[in-house]
N, C-alpha and C positions, 0 to 999 in steps of 0.2 A: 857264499853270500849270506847264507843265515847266520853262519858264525856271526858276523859282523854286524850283522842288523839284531843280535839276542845282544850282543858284548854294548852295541850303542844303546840298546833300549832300556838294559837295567844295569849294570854297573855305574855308569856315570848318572845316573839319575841315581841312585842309593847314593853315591857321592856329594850330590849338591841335596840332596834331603837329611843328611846327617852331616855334614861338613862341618858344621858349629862343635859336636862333640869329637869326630872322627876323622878330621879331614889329615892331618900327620900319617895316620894309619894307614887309612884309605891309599894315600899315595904312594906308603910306601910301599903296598902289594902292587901297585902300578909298575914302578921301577923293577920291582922283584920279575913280575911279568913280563917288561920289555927285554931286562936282561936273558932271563928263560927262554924266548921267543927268539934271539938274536943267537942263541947259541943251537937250539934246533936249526935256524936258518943256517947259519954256518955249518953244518952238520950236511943239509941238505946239497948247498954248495959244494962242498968238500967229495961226496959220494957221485955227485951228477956234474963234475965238472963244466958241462955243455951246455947246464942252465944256467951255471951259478949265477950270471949278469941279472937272469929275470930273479931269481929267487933272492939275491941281497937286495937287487930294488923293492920289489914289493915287500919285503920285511923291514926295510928303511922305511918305505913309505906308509905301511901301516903302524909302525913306532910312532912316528911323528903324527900321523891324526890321532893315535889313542893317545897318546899323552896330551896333543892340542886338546879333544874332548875331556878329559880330566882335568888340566889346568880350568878350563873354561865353566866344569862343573864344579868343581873348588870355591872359585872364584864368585860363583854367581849363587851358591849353597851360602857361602860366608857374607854375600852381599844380601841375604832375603834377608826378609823381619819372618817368615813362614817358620812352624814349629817343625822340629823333625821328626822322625815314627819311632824314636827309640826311648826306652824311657831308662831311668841311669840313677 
């Protein structure tokens, strides 16, 4: 649970606080992470046969909200008039 509540509280807010300069970037460690994350899952799967069912869901289903969160920080970083913390 903390994982999840450190990963929502600051990564996708640096996202939409720098989206103007970094959002390509940003995203693509997103991807780079889902991918990472999908292949530990499968990993875990593979080893515990007897979970696999829960462990591919909840790694589908936290793929899809961190990416939902991302896009949605992208989106609303590239939609502010607000400055961002980085200076370039």
């Amino acid at each position: 649970m903390s994982d999840l509540v450190a990963k929502a509280c600051s990564s996708p807010q640096t996202t939409e606080i720098n989206a103007g300069a970094r959002a390509a970037t940003l995203m693509k460690w997103v991807k780079v992470g889902i991918i990472e994350g999908a292949a530990f899952v499968t990993i875990a799967a593979i080893l515990s046969p007897e979970a696999a069912g829960a462990f591919l869901a909840g790694g589908a289903l936290e793929a899809v909200v961190t990416y939902a969160e991302y896009r949605h920080a992208k989106a609303a970083g590239l939609d502010s008039d607000e400055p961002g913390t980085e200076d370039w």
